[in-house]
C-alpha positions as CSV (number, residue, x, y, z in Angstrom):
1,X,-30.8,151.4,-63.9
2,X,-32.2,154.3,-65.9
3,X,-34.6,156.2,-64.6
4,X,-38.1,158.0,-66.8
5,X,-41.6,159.6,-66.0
6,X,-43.8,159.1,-68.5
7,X,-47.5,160.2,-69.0
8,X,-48.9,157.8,-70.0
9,X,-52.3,155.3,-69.9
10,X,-50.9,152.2,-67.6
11,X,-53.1,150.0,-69.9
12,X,-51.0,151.0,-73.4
13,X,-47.7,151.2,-71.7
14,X,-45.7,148.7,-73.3
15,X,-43.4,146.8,-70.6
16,X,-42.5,143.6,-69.2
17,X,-43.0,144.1,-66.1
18,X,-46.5,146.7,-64.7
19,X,-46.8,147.2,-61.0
20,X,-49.7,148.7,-59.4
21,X,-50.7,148.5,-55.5
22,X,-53.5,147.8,-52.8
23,X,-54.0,148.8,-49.1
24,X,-54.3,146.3,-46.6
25,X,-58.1,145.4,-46.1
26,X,-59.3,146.8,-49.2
27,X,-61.7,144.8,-50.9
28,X,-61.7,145.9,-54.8
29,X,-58.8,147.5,-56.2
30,X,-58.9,151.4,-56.5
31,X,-57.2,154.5,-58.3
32,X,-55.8,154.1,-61.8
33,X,-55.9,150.5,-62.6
34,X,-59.2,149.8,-61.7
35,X,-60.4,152.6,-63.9
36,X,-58.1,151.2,-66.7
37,X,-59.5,147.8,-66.8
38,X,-62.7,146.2,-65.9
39,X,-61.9,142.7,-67.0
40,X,-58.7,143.1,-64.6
41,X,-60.3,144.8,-61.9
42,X,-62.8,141.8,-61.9
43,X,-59.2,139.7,-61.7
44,X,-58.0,141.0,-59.3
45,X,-61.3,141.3,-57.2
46,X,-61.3,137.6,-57.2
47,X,-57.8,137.1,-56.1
48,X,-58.6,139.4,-53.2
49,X,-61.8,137.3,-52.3
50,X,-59.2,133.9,-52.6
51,X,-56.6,136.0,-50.7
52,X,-54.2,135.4,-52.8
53,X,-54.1,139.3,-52.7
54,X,-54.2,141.1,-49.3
55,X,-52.2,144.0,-49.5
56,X,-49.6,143.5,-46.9
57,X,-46.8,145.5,-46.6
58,X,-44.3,144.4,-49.3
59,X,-46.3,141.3,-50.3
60,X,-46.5,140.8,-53.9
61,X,-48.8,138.7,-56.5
62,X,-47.6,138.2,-60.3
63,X,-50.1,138.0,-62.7
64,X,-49.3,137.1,-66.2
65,X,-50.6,137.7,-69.6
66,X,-53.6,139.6,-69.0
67,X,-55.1,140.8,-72.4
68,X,-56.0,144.1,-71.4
69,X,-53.1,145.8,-70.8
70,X,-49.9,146.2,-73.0
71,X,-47.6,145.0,-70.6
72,X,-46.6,141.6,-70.0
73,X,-47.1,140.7,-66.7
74,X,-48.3,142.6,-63.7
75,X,-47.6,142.3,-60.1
76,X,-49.6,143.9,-57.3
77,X,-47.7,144.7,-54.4
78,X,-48.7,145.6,-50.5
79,X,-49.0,149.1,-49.3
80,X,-50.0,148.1,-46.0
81,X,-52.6,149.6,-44.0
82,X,-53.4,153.0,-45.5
83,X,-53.8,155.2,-42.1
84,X,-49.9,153.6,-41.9
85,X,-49.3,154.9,-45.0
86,X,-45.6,156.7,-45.0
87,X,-42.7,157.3,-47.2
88,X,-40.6,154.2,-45.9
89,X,-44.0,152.0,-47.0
90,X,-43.2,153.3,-50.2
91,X,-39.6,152.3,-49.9
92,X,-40.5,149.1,-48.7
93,X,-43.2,148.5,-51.4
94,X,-40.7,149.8,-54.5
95,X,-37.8,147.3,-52.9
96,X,-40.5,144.2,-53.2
97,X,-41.8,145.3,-56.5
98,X,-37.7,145.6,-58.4
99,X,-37.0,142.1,-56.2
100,X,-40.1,140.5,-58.3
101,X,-38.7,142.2,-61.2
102,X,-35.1,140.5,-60.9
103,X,-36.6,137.2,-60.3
104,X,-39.1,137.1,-63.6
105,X,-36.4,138.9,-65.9
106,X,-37.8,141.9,-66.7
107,X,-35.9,144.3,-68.1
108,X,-38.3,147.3,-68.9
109,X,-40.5,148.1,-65.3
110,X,-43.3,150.1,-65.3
111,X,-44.9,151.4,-61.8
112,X,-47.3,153.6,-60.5
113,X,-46.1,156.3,-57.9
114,X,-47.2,154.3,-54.8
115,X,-49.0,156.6,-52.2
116,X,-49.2,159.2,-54.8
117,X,-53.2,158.7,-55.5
118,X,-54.1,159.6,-51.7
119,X,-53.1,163.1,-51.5
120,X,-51.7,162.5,-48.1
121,X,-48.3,162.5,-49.2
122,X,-46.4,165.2,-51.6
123,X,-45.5,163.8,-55.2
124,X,-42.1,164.6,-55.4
125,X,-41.5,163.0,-51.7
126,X,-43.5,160.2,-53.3
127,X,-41.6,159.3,-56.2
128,X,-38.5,159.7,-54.4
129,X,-39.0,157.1,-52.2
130,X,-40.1,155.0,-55.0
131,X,-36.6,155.3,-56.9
132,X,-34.8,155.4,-53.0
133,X,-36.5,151.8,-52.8
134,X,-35.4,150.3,-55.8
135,X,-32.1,151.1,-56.1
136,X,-31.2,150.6,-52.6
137,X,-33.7,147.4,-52.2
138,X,-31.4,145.4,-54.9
139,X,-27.9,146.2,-53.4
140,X,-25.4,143.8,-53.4
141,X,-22.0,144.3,-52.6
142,X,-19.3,142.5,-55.7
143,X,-17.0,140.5,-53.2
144,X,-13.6,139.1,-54.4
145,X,-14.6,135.2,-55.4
146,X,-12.7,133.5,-58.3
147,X,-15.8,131.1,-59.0
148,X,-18.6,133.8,-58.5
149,X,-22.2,133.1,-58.7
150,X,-23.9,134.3,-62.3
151,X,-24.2,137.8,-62.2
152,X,-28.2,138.7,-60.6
153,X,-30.8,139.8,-63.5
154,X,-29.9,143.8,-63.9
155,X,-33.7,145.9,-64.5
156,X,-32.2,147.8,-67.3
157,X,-35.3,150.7,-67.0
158,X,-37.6,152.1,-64.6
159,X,-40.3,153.9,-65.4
160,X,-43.1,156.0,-63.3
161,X,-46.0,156.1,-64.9
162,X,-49.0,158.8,-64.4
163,X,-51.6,160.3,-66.6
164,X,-51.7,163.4,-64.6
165,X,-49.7,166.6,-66.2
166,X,-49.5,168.0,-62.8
167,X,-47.8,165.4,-61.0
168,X,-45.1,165.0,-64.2
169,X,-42.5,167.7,-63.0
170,X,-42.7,167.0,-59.6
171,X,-42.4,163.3,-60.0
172,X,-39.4,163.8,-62.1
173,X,-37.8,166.2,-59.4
174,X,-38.2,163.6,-56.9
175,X,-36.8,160.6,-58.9
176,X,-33.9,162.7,-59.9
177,X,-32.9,163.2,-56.6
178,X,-33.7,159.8,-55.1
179,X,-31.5,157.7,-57.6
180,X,-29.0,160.5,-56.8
181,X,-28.7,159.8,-53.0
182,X,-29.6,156.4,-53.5
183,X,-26.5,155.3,-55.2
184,X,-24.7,157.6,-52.7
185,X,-25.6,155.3,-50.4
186,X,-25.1,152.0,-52.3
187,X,-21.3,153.7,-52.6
188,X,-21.2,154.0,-49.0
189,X,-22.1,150.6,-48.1
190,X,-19.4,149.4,-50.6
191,X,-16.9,151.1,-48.6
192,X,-17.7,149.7,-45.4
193,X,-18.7,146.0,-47.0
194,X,-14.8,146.0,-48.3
195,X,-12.4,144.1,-46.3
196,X,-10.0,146.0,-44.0
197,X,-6.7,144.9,-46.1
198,X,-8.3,146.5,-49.1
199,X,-10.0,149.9,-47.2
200,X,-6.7,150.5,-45.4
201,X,-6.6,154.4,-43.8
202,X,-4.2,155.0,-47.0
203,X,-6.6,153.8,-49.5
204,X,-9.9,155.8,-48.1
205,X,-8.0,158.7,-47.8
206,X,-6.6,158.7,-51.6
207,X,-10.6,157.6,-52.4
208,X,-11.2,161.0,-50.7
209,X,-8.4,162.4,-52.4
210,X,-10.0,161.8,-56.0
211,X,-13.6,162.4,-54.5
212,X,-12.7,166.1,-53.6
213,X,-10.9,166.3,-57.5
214,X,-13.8,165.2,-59.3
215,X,-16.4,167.4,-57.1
216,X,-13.9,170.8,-56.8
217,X,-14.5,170.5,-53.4
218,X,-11.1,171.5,-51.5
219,X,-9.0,168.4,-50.4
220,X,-6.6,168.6,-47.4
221,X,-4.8,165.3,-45.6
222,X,-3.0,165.2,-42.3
223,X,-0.7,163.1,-41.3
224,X,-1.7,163.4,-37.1
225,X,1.8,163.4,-35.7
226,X,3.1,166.0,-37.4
227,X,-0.1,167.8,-36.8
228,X,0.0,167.5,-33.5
229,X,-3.4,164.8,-32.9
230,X,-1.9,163.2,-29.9
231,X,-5.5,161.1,-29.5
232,X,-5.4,159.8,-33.0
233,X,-1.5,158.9,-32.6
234,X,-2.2,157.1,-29.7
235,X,-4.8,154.4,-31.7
236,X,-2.7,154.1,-33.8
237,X,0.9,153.4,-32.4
238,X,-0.1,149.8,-32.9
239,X,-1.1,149.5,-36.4
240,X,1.6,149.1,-39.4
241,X,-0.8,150.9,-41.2
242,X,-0.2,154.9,-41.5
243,X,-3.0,157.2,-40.0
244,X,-4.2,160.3,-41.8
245,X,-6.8,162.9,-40.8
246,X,-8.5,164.1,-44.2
247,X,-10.5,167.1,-44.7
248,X,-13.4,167.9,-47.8
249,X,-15.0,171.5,-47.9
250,X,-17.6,172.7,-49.6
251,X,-18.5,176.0,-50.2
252,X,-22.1,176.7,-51.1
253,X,-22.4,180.4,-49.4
254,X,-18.8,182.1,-49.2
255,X,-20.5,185.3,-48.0
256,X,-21.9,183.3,-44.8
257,X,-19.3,182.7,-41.9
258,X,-21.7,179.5,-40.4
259,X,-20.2,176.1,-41.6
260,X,-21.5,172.6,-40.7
261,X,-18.8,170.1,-39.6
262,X,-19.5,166.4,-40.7
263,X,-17.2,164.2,-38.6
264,X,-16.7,160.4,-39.5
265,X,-15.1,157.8,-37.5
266,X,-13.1,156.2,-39.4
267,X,-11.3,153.4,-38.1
268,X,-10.8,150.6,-40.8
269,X,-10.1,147.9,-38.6
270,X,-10.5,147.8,-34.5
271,X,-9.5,144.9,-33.0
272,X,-10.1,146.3,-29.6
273,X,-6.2,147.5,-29.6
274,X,-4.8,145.9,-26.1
275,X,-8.0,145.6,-24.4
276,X,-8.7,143.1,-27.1
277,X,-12.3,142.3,-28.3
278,X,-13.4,138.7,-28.8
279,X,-12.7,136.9,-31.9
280,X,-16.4,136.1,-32.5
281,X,-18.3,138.2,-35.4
282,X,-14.5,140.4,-34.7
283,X,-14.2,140.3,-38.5
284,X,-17.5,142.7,-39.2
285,X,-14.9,145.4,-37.2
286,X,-14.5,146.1,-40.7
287,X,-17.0,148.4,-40.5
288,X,-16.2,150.4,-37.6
289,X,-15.3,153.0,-40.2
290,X,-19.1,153.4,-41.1
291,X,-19.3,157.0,-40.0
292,X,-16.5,158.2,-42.5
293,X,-18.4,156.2,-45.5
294,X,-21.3,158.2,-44.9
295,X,-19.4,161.9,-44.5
296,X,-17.6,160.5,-47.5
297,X,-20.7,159.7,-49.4
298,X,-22.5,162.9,-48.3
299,X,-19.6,165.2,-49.1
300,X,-19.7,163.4,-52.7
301,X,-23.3,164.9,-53.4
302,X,-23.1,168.5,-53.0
303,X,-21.5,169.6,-55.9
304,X,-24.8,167.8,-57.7
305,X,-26.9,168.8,-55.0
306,X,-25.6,173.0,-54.7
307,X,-27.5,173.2,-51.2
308,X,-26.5,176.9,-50.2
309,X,-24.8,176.0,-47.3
310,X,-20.3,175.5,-45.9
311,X,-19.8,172.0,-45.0
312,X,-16.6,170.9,-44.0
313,X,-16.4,167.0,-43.8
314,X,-13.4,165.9,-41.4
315,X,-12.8,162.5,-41.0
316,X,-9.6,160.6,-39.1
317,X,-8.7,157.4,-40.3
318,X,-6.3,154.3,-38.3
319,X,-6.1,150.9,-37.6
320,X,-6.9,150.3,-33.6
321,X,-4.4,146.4,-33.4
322,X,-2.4,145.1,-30.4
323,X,1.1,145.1,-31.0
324,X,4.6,146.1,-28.8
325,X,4.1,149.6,-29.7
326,X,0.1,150.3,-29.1
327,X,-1.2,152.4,-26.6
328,X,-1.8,150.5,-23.1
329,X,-4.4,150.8,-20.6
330,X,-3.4,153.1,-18.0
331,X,-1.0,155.3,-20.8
332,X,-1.4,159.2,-20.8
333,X,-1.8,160.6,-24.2
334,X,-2.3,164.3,-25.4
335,X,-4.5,165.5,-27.9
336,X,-4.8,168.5,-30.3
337,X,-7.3,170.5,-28.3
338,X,-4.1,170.2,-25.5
339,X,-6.3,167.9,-22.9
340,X,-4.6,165.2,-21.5
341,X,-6.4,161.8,-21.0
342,X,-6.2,159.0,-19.2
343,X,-6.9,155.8,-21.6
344,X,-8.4,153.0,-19.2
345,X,-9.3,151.3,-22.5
346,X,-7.9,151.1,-25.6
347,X,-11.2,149.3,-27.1
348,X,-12.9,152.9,-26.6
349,X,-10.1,154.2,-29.1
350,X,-13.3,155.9,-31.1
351,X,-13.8,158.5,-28.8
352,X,-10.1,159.7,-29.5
353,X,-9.7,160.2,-32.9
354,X,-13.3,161.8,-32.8
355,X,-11.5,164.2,-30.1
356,X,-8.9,164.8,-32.2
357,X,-11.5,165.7,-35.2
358,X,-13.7,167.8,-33.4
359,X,-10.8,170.3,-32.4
360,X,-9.7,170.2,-36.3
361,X,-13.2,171.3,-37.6
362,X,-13.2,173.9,-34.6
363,X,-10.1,175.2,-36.0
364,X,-11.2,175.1,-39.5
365,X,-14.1,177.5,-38.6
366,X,-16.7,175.2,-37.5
367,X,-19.8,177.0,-36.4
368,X,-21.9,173.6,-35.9
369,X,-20.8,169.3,-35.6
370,X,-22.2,166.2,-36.4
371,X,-20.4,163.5,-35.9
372,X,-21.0,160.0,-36.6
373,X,-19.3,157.3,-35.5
374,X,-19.9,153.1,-35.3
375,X,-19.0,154.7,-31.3
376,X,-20.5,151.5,-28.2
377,X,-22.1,148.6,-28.3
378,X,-24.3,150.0,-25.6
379,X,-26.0,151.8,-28.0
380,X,-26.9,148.4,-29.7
381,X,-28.0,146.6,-26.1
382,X,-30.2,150.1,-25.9
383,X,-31.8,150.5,-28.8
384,X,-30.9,147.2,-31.4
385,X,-30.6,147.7,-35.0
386,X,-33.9,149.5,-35.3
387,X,-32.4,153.6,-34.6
388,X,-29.4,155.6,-34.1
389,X,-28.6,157.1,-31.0
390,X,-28.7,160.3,-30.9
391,X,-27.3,162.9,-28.6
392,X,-25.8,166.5,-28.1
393,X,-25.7,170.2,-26.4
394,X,-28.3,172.1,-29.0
395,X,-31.7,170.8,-28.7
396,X,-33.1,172.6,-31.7
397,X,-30.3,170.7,-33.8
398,X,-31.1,167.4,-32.3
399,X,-35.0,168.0,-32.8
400,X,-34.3,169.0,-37.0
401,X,-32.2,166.0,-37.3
402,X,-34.6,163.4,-35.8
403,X,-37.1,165.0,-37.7
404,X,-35.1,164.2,-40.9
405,X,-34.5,161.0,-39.7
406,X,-37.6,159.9,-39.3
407,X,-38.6,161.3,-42.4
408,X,-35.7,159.3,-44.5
409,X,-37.0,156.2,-42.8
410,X,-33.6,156.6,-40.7
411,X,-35.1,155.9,-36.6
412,X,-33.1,157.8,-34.3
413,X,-33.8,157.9,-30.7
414,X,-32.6,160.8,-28.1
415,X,-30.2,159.6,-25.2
416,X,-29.1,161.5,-22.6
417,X,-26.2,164.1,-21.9
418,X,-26.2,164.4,-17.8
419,X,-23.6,165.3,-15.7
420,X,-23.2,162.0,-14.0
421,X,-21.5,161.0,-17.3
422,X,-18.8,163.7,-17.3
423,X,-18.5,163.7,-13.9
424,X,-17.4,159.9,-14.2
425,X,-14.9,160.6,-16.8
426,X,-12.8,162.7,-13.9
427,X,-9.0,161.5,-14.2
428,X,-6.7,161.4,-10.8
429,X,-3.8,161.4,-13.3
430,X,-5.2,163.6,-16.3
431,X,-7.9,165.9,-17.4
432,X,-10.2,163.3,-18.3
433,X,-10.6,159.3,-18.5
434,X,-11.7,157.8,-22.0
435,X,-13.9,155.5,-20.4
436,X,-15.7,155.8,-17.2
437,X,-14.7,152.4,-16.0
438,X,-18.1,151.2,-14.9
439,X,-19.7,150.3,-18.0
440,X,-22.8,151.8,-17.4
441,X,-24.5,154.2,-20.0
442,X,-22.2,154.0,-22.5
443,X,-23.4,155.8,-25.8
444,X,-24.1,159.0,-23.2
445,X,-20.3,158.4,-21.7
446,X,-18.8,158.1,-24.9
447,X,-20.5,161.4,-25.7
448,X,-19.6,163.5,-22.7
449,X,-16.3,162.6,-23.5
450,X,-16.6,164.0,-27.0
451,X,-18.7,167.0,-25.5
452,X,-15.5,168.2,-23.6
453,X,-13.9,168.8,-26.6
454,X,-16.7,170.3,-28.5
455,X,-17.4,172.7,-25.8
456,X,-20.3,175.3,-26.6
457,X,-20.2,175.1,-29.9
458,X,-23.7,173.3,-31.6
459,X,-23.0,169.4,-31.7
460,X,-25.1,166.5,-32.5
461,X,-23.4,162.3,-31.8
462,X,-24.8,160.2,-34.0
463,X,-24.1,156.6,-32.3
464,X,-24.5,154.3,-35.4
465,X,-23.2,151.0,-33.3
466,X,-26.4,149.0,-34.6
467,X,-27.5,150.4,-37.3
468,X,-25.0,150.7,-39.8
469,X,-24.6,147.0,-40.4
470,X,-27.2,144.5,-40.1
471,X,-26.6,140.2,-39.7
472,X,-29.6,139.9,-41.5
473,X,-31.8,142.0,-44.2
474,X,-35.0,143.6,-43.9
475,X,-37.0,145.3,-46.4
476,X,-34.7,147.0,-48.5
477,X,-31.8,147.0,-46.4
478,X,-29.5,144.6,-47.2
479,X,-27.3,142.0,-45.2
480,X,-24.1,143.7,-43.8
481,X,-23.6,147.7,-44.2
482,X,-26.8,150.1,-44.9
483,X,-25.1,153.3,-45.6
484,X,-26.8,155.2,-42.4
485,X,-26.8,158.2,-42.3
486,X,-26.8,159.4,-45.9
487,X,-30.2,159.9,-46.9
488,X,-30.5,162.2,-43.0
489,X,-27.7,164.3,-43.7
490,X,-28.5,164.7,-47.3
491,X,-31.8,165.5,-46.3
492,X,-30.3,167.8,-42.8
493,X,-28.0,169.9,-45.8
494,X,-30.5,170.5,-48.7
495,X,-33.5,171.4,-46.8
């Protein structure tokens, strides 16, 4: 979908498709339109009166053919209630208002940049949300059927409209860089949407391979035995599949020693390993490698997005299957950081190749972590598919990312890091247990086993169990993956 600003009159713009807004409880339409047109603010008066038209978040209401304005039809979608007002309203709103476009067929959208009238919200963050909306709102993954359905109605243009000279170059800013992460993030939820015999560990990490070429960014892959990642071995002694550990750098300041670590779990497939999982909803274990898509997708941006930053994005990729040669419960394993642990379950195999990971980046110079990982589904009994866990050592890291979080429409939610947790990971056989054995608190166990190998260095655990693939959409996140955490790390790197 190509993206313009104009400034222009919305009454002589000619389109197929003109979409304007209206709070919840408002009366009379306001701003632009209403100035524009008398004969249509009189229209749309009445429709408010029938309440055909109330302004509910995402709600929309077509009107066609009205003779005052160039375009063809006209829809007037919900902003909700305007002391609510926020950028994911403005998502929300822009997802209902390209859906409405899909179904009539237009091909040529106009729109107004919602929340951009009120002053309580900058343009540029405005219109970003806008295009972050629409491209993301009308995500479908392709699939592999022989018979598939006829193609969905592609809206061929999008443009914001305003007759404000001001508000041009900063709404042009903002829509650059919102279609930019949004199909970032569309990329990222095809790679977890794929099924596991196509997005083997091989196949992601030649994806990465060509992502790195194509960006300059430097490319290194690992093959973990031979580089001595014991943990990430050991989940994957029981996969035919062959594990690699890949590595993308960027180098936005090479006279600054600090460098951000983005650490992805990636495994492609978990069937639970030994400690086998239950076959229902087992094949959506797919996307257990949700956390690399989004390093992946992140790492693919910077050479577009120049933020003056050194990110290193590590990610370890396996299989976790059951066979005669997987790791058992009760089985010792090594790892690279030379800690020995004790694995009580092989269904908490993330934990390990994260390990594994962590102690790579270290090694690589890593002067602060994030890692996300698809890690318990305690996190999910916690806190649903509404926010991400999130946990660490550095508070002023964990407050920042929250705070871009929020701001991206991406909820995350603090857990705690005590030390009950990593005292219930002691081993009797070997530094440290993988799982605590009670099942108790488990997004915080899961990360005081990671913080053992992270030690002191700055580190933030993004637990992304129940956010990073829905069973059914909302808004303008789709059925099946969402691409969280993209738009926060984008966000966390370029600010």
């Amino acid at each position: 979908m190509k993206v313009r600003i104009e400034r222009l009159s919305l009454v002589d713009f000619k389109c197929d498709l003109l979409a304007v807004n209206l709070f919840e409880g408002e009366k009379q339409p306001t701003g632009a339109i209403a100035a524009a047109d008398k004969a249509l603010k009189g229209l749309i008066s009445r429709l408010i009166r029938e309440g055909s038209i109330d302004g509910k978040l995402g709600k929309t209401t077509l009107i066609h053919c009205h003779a005052g304005l160039a375009a063809d039809k006209l829809v007037v979608v919900g902003l909700g209630k305007k002391d609510k007002l926020d950028l994911e309203a403005i998502r929300t709103a822009a997802s209902a208002v390209i859906k409405q476009a899909r179904e009539v067929k237009a091909r040529r959208v106009a729109s107004i940049v919602h929340g951009s009238g009120c002053g309580c919200l900058p343009p540029a963050e405005s219109a970003k949300a806008v295009i972050e909306g629409s491209v993301l709102g009308v995500y479908k993954f392709a699939g592999y059927a022989k018979e598939k359905e006829k193609p969905p109605f592609e809206v061929k243009e999008l443009v914001l409209l305003d007759i404000d000279r001001a508000k041009i170059k900063p709404f042009a800013a903002g829509a650059k860089l919102g279609l930019i992460i949004a199909e970032a993030e569309n990329h990222a939820r095809d790679l977890v949407n794929e099924p596991s015999n196509k997005m083997t560990p091989g196949a992601f990490a030649e994806l990465a391979r060509r992502i790195a070429r194509i960006n300059g960014l430097k490319f290194t892959s690992l093959d973990p035995k031979a580089a001595g990642m014991a943990a990430l071995q050991a989940v994957a002694k029981g996969s035919d599949q062959p594990p690699r550990l890949v590595a993308l750098e960027y180098r936005g300041n090479p006279r600054s020693k600090e460098k951000i670590a983005l650490v992805g779990k990636g495994i492609t497939f978990d069937s639970g390993g030994i400690s086998l999982k239950p076959s229902k909803n087992m094949d959506e274990m797919k996307s257990d490698m949700a956390g690399a898509a989004a390093v992946l997708g992140t790492m693919s941006l910077l050479s577009d997005l120049k933020p003056k930053k050194n990110v290193i994005g590590v990610i370890p990729l396996t299989e976790n299957m059951p066979s005669g040669h997987a790791t058992k419960p009760g089985d010792v394993v090594g790892s690279l950081a030379g800690y020995t642990i004790e694995v009580t379950n092989t269904d908490a195999e993330g934990r390990l190749i994260l390990a594994d990971a962590i102690t790579y980046a270290k090694k690589r110079g890593a002067t602060s972590i994030i890692d996300v990982a698809t890690l318990t589904g305690g996190c999910i009994t916690a806190l649903g598919d509404a926010a991400t866990g999130l946990i660490g050592n550095d508070q002023p890291l964990i407050d920042r990312i929250k705070k871009m979080g929020d701001h991206c429409g991406q909820k995350m939610w603090q857990l705690p890091l005590y030390d009950e947790y990593k005292e219930a990971l002691k081993s009797s056989l070997a530094d440290l247990k993988n799982t605590s054995g009670t099942g108790k608190a488990s997004p915080s166990s899961g990360a005081a086993f990671l913080s053992k190998f992270v030690g002191a260095t700055p580190w933030a655990h993004l637990d992304i169990a129940g956010t990073a693939f829905l069973e059914k959409g909302r808004g303008y996140l789709p059925e099946g993956a969402t691409g969280v955490p993209v738009r926060t790390l984008i966000e966390f790197l370029v600010s």
